[in-house]
C-alpha positions in Angstrom: 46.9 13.9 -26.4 50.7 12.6 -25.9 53.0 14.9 -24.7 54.6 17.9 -26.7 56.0 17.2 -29.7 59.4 18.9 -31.5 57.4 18.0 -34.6 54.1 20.0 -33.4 50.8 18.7 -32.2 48.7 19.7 -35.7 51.1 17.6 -37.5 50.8 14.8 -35.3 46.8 15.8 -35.7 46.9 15.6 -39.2 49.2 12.4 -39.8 46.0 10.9 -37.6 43.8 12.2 -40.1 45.4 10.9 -42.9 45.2 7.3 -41.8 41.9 7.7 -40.9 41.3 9.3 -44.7 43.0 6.6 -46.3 41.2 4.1 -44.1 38.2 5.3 -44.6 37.0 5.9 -41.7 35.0 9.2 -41.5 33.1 8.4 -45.0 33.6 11.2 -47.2 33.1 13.9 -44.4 35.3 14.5 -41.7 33.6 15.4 -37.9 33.3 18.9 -37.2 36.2 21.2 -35.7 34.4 20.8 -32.0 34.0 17.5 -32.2 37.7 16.7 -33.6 38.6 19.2 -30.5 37.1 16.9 -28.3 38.6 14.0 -29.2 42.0 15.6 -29.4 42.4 17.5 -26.5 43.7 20.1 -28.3 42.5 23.9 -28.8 40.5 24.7 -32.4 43.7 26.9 -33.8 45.6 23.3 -33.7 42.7 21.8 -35.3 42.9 24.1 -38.0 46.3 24.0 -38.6 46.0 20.1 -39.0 43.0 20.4 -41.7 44.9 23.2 -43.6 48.1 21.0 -43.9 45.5 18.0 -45.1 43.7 20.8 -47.6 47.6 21.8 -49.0 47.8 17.9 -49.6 45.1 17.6 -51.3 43.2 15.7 -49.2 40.1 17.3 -48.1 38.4 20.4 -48.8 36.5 22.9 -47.1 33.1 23.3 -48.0 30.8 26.4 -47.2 27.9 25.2 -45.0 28.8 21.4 -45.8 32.3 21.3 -43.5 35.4 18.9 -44.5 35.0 16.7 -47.3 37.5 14.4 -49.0 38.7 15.7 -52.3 37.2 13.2 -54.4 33.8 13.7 -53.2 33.4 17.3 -54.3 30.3 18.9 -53.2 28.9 22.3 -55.2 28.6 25.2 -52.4 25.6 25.5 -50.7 24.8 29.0 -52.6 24.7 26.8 -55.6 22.3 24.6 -54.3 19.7 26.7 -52.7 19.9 28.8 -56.0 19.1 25.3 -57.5 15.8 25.0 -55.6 14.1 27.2 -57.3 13.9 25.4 -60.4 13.6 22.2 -58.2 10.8 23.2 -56.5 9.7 25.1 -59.8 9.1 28.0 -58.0 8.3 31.3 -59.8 8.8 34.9 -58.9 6.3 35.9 -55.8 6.1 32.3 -54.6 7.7 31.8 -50.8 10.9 30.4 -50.9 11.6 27.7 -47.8 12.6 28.8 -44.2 15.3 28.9 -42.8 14.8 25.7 -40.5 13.4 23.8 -43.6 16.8 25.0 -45.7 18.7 23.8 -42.4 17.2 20.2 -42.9 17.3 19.8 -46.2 20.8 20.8 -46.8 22.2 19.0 -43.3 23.7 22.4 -42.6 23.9 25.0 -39.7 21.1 28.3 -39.8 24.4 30.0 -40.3 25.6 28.7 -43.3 21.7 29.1 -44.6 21.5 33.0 -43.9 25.1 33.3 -45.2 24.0 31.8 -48.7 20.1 33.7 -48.3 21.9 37.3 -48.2 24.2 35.7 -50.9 20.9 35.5 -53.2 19.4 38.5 -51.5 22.6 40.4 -52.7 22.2 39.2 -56.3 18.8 39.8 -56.4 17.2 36.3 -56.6 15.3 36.6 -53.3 13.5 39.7 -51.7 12.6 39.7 -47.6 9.4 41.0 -46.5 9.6 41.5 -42.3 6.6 39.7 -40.7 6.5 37.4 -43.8 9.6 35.5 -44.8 11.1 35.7 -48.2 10.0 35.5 -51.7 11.6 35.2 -55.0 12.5 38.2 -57.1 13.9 36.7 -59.9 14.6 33.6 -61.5 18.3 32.1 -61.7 20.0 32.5 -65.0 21.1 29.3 -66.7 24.4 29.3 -68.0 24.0 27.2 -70.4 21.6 29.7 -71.8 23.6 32.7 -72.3 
């Protein structure tokens, strides 16, 4: 990273970002906050700063379990999807819904992200845990368009 700025590092960060955004560069994801880190020499409250002024543009959004994203390439969170997999998978209630490390490959995302959206379900009842056993499901999602 170039010496200190009177302007401030994230915005230097960020005008960076927005080339490579409008170049197109990263695809419709950005790299993660280590791995922009990294390349900028620069701690991950600067990084953050930099995305935030990009998010107040308009330009990317932050995606539970999914990271940065460009704005035009909006992606439903992850709780949305995994409640989707029931009726992909046409599961029913008392059939095992997927582990975590299958969720994790499926989705591209981190087991964090995963057990963030399970308790999510858990919470709202679609999903019950048995210890020793894994989870099953409870209930079956409610369609909007239904009700």
């Amino acid at each position: 990273m170039p010496e200190a700025s009177p302007r401030g590092t994230y915005l230097i960060i960020a005008d960076v970002l927005r080339k490579d955004i409008e170049k197109g560069s990263h695809g419709d994801a950005l790299p993660s906050e280590a791995a922009l880190m990294r390349e900028h020499d620069v701690s991950r409250n600067t990084i953050r700063r930099a995305l935030k002024t990009l998010e107040a543009e308009k330009l990317i959004t932050s995606v539970p379990g999914a990271g940065w994203r460009m704005s035009a390439q909006p992606i439903r969170p992850l709780v949305d999807r995994m409640t989707d997999l029931i009726k992909e998978d046409a599961l029913t209630v008392g059939d095992p819904y997927p582990s975590e490390s299958k969720l994790c490959t499926r989705f591209g995302v981190s087991r964090t992200a995963v057990r963030r959206a399970l308790a999510q379900m858990e919470g709202t009842g679609l999903l019950a845990t048995v210890h020793g056993k894994g989870r099953t499901v409870r209930a079956l999602p409610i369609d909007p368009e239904e009700s």
